[in-house]
KEKE-3310 file (N, C-alpha, C; in steps of 0.2 Angstrom, whole numbers, plus 5000, padded with zeros to 4 digits):
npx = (5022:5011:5007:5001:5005:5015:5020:5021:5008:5006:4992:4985:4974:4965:4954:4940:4927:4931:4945:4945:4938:4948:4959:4953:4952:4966:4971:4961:4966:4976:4989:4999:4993:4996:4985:4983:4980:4969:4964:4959:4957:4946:4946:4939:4945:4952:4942:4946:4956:4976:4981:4986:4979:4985:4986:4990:4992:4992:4997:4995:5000:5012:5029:5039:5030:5029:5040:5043:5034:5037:5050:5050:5042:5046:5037:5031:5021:5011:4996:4988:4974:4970:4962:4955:4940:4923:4917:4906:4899:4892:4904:4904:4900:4908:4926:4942:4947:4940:4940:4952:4954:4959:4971:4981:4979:4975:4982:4994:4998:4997:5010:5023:5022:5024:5036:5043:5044:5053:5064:5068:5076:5058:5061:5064:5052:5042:5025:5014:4998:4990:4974:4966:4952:4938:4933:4944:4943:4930:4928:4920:4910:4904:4913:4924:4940:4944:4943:4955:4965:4963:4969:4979:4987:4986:4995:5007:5009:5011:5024:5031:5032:5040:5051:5056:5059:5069:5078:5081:5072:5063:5049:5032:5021:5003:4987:4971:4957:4942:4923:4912:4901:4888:4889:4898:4903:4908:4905:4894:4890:4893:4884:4870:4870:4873:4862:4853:4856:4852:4840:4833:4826:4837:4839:4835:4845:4856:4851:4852:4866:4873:4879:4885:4899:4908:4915:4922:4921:4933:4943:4944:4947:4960:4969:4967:4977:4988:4992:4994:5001:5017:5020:5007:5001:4994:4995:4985:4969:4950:4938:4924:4908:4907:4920:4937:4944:4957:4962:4975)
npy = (4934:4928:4931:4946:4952:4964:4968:4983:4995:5005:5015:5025:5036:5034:5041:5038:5029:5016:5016:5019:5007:4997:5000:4997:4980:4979:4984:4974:4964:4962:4969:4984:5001:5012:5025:5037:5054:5067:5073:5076:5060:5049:5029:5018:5007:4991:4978:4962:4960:4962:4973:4988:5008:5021:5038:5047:5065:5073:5077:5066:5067:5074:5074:5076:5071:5062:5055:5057:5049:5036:5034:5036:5027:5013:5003:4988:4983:4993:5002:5010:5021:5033:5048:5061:5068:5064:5072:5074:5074:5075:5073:5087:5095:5097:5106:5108:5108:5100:5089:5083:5083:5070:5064:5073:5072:5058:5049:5055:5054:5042:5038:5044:5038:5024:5027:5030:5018:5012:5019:5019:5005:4999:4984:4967:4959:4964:4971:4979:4989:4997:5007:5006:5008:5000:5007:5008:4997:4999:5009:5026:5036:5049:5054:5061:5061:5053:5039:5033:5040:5031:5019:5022:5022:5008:5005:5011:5005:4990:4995:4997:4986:4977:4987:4983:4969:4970:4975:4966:4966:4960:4966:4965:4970:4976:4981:4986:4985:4992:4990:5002:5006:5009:5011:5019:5036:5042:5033:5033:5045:5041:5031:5038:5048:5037:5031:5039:5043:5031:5033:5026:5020:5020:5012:5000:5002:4997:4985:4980:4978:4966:4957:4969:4980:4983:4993:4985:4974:4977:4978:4965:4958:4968:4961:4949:4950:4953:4943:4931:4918:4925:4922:4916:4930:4941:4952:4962:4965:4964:4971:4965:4963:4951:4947:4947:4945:4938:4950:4948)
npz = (4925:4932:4943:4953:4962:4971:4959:4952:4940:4931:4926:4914:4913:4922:4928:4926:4918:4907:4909:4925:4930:4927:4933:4947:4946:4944:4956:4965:4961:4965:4963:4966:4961:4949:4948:4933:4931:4925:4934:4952:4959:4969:4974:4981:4994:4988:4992:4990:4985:4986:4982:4981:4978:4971:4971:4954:4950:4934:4917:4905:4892:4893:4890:4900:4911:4909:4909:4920:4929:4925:4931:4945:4950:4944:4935:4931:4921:4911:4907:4894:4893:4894:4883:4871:4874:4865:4850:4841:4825:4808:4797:4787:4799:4805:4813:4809:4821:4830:4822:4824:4834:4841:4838:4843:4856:4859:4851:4854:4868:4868:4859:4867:4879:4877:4870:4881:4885:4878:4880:4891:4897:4902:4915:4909:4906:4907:4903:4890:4890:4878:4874:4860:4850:4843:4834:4826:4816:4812:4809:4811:4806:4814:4820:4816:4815:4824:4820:4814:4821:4831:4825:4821:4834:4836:4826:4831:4844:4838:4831:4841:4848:4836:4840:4851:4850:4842:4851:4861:4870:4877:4885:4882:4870:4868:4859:4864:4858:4861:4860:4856:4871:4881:4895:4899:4902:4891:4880:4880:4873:4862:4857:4858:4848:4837:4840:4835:4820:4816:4816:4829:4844:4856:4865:4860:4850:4857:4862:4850:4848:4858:4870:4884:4885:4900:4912:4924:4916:4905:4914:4920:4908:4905:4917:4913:4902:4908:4916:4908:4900:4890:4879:4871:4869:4859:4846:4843:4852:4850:4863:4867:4877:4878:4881:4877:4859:4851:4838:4824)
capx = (5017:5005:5007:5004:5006:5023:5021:5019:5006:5003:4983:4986:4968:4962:4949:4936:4926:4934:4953:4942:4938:4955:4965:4949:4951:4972:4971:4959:4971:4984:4994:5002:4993:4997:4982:4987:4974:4970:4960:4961:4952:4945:4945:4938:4950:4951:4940:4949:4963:4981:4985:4982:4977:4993:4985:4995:4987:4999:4996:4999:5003:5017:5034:5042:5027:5030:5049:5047:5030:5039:5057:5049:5037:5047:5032:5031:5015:5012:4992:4986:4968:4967:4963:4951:4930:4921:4912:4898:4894:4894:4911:4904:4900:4918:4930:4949:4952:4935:4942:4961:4957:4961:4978:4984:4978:4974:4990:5001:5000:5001:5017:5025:5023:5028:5045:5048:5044:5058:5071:5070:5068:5056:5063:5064:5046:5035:5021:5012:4993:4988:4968:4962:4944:4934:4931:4950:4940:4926:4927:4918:4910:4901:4917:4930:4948:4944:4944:4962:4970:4963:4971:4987:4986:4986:5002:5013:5010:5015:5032:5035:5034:5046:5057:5061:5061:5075:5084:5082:5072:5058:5043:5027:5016:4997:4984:4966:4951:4934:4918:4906:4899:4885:4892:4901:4900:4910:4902:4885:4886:4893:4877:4864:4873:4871:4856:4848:4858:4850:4831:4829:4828:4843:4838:4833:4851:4861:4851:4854:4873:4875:4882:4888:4904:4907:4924:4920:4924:4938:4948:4946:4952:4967:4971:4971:4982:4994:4996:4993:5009:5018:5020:5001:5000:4992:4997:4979:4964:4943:4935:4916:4905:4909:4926:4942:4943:4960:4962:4980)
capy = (4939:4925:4935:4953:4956:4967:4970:4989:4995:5011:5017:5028:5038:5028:5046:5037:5025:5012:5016:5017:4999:4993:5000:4993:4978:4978:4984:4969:4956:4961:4974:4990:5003:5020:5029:5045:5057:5075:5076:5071:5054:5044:5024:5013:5002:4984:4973:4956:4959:4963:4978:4997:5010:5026:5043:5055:5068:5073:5074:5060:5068:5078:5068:5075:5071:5054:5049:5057:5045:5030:5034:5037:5021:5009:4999:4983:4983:5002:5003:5016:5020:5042:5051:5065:5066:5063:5077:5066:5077:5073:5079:5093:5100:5099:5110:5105:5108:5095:5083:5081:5082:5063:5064:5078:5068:5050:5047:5060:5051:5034:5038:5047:5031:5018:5029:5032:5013:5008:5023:5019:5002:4994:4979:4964:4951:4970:4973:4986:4988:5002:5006:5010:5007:4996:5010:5005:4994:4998:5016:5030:5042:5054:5056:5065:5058:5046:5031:5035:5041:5025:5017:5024:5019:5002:5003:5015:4999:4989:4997:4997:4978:4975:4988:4981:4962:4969:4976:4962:4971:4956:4971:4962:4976:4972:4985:4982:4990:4989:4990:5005:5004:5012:5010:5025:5043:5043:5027:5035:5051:5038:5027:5042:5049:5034:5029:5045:5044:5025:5032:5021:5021:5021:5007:4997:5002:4995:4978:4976:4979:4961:4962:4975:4984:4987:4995:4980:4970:4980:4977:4960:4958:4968:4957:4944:4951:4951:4936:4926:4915:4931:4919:4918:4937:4941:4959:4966:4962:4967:4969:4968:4963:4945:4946:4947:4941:4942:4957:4949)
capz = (4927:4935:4950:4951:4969:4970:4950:4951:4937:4931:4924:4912:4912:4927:4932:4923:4911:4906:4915:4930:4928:4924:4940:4952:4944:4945:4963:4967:4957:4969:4962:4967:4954:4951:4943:4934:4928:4925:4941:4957:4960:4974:4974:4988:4996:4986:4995:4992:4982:4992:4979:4984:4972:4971:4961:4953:4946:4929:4911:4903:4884:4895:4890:4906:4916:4907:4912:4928:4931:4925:4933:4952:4950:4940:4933:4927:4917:4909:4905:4891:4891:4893:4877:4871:4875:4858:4847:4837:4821:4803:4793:4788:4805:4812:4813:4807:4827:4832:4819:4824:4842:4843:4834:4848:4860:4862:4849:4857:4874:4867:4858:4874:4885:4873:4867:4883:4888:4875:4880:4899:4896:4908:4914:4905:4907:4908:4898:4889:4882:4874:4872:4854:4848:4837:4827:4822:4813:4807:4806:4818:4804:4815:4827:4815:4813:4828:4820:4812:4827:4835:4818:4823:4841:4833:4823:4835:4849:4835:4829:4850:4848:4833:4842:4858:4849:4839:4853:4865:4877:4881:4884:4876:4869:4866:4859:4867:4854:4864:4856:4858:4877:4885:4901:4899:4898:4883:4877:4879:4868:4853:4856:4857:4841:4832:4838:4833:4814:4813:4817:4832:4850:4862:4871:4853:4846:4860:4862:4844:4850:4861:4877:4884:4888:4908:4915:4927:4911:4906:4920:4918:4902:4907:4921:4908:4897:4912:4920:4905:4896:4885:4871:4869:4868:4851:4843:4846:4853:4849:4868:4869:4883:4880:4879:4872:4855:4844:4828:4822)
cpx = (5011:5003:5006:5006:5014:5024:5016:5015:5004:4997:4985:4977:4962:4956:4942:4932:4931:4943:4952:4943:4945:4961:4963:4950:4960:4971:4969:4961:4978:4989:4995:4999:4994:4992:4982:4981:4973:4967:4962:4955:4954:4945:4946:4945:4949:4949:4943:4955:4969:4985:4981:4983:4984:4990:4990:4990:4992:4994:4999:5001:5009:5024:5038:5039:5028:5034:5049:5040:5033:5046:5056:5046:5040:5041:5037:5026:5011:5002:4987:4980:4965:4966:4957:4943:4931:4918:4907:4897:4897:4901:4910:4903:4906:4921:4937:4951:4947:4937:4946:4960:4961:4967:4983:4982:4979:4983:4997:5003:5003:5010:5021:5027:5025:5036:5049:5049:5054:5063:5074:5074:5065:5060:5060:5056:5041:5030:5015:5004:4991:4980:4968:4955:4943:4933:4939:4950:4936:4924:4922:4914:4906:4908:4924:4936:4950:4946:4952:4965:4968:4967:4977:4990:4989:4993:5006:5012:5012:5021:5034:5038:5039:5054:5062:5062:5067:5083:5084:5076:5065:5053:5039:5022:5009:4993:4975:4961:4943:4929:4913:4903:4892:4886:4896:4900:4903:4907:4896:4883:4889:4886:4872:4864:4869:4864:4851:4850:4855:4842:4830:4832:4834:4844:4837:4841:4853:4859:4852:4863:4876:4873:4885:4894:4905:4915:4926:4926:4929:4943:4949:4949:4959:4969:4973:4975:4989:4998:4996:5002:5010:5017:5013:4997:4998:4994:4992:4974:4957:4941:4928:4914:4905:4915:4932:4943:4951:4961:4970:4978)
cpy = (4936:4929:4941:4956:4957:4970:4977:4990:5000:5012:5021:5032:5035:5033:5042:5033:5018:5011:5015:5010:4996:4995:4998:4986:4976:4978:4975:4961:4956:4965:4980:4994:5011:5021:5036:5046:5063:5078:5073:5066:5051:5036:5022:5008:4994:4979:4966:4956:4962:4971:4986:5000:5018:5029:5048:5057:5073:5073:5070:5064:5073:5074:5068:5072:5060:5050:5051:5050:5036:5029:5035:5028:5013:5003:4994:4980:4995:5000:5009:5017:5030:5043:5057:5065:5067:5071:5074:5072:5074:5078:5084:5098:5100:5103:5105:5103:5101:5088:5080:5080:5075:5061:5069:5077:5061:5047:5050:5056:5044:5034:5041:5042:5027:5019:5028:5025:5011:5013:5020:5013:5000:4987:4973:4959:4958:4969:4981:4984:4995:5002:5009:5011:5002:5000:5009:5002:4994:5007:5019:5039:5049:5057:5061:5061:5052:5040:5030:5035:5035:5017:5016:5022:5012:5001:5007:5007:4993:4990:4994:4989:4976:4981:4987:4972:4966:4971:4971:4964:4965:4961:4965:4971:4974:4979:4982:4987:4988:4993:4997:5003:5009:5014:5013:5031:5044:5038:5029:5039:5047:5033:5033:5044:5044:5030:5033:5044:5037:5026:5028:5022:5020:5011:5002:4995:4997:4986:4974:4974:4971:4964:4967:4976:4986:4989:4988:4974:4973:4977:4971:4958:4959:4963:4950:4943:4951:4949:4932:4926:4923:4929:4916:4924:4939:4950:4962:4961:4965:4966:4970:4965:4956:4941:4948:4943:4943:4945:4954:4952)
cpz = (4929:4938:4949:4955:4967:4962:4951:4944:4935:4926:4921:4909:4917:4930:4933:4919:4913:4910:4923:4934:4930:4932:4947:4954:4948:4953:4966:4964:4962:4967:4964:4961:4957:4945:4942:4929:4930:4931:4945:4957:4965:4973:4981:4989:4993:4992:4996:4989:4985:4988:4982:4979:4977:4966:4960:4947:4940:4921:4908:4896:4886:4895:4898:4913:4917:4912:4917:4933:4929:4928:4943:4953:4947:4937:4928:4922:4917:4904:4902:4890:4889:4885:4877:4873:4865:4858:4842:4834:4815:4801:4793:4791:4808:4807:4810:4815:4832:4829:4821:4831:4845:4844:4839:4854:4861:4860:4851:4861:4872:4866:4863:4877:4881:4872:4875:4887:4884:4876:4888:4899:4903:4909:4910:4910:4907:4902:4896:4886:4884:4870:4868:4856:4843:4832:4822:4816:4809:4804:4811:4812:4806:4822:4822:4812:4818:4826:4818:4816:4831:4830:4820:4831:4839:4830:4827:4842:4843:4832:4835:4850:4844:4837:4848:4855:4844:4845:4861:4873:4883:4886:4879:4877:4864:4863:4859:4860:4855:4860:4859:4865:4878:4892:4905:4897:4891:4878:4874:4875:4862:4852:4855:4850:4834:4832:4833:4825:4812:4814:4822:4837:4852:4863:4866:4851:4851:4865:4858:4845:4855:4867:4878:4889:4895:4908:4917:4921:4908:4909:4919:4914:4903:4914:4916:4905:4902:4915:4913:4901:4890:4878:4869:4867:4858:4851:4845:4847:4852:4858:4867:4876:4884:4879:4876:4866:4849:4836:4829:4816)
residu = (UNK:UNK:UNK:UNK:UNK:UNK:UNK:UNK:UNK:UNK:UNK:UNK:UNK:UNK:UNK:UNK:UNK:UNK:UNK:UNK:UNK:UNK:UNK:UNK:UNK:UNK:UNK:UNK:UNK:UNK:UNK:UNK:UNK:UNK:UNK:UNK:UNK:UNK:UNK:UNK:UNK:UNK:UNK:UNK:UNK:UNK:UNK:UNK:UNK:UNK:UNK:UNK:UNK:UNK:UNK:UNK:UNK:UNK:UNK:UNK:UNK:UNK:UNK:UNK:UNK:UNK:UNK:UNK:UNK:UNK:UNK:UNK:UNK:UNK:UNK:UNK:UNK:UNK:UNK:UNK:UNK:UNK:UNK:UNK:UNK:UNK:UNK:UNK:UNK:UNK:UNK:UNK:UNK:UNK:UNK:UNK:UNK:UNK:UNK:UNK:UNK:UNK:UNK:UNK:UNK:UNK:UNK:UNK:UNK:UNK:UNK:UNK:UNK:UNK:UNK:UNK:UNK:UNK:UNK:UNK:UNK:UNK:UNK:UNK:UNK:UNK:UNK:UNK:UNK:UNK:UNK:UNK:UNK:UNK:UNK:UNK:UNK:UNK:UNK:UNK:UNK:UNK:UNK:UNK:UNK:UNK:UNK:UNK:UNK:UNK:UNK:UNK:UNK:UNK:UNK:UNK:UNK:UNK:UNK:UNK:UNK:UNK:UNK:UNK:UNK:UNK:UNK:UNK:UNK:UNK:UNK:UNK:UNK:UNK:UNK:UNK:UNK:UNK:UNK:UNK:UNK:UNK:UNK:UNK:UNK:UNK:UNK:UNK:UNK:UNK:UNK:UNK:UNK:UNK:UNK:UNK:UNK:UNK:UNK:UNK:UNK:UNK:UNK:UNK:UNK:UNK:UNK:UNK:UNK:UNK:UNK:UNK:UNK:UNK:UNK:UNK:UNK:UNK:UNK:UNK:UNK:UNK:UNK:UNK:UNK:UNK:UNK:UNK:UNK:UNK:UNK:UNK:UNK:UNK:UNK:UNK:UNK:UNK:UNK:UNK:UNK:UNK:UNK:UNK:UNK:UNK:UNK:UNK)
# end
């Protein structure tokens, strides 16, 4: 996977944000990418890279939208990043339906594309990553069930992995969990959130936060995870603005 030219790629969630990033990024490494998403989307033509950008417009949490995306395309790299918009309120202003939205979402899709990675299978040397969150981590309490479902994100790309090493299938399956960003509209209303819930500016909050998160940086990362040796591949990784860092 040094290479990616020829190495078809599909964007799962590539509209916007961060998946944006990630199929700009693919394109400009060389690869064939098909970015799928609930709208139609424009991308520029890759200025140095030899890959072209292929949208399909599909729900991705649709199983049939799945297999027929993955059996027209045959990919060799399957990149998960779609899921729900946030709703930023303490617990007891959600709803059951504001809480779970993540669970009926983000997880729905995840488990769809990975099943159907291991039913198809992809060919042998392909890879999968799958975007959580950081709140996987440290937890997300003005978002609901998000951090859980980004939790679960986490161990459903893991099962994927013990089930194709038992069945021989040479799929590596990685899950990425980036850090809060501002750099995104979904990034932005968990930053105001919690600026406002910690009494301090925006701009205060989010220099106390490091670096920062770009799609830009995104895409990099996945490209890394890519081409690099498989037998280096760590289970999961934390993205922030200065990097990838592995969560085994």
């Amino acid at each position: 996977m040094s290479d990616l030219s020829g190495r078809t790629t599909i964007v799962v969630g590539a509209g916007r944000g961060l998946g944006r990033g990630v199929a700009s990024a693919l394109a400009e490494a060389g690869a064939p990418v098909v970015a799928v998403s609930r709208t139609v989307t424009d991308f520029p033509e890759p200025a140095n890279g030899s890959g072209a950008i292929r949208t399909e417009t599909a729900d991705a949490g649709d199983p049939s939208a799945v297999a027929d995306l993955i059996d027209r395309h045959q990919p060799t790299g399957i990149v998960v990043v779609a899921g729900a918009s946030l709703y930023m309120r303490p617990l007891q202003q959600h709803t059951w339906e504001s809480f779970s939205a993540h669970w009926h979402s983000d997880v729905r899709i995840s488990f769809h594309w990975v099943r159907e990675v291991l039913l198809t299978p992809l060919r042998p040397g392909s890879r999968v990553v799958v975007f959580g969150s950081g709140a996987a981590l440290a937890g997300s309490p003005l978002s609901g069930g998000y951090a859980g479902a980004k939790a679960t994100q986490r161990f459903i790309t893991a099962y994927a992995q013990q089930e194709a090493e038992r069945a021989g299938l040479d799929i590596a399956f990685t899950v990425v969990m980036p850090r809060m960003t501002p750099s995104t509209a979904f990034g932005r209303s968990a930053v105001r959130a919690y600026a406002a819930r910690s009494g301090v500016p925006e701009e205060e909050f989010v220099r106390k936060m490091g670096p920062v998160l770009t799609p830009e940086g995104a895409g990099a990362a996945v490209v890394e995870l890519l081409t690099v040796d498989a037998s280096s591949l760590a289970p999961g990784y934390l993205l922030t603005g200065a990097g990838l860092r592995r969560a085994d």
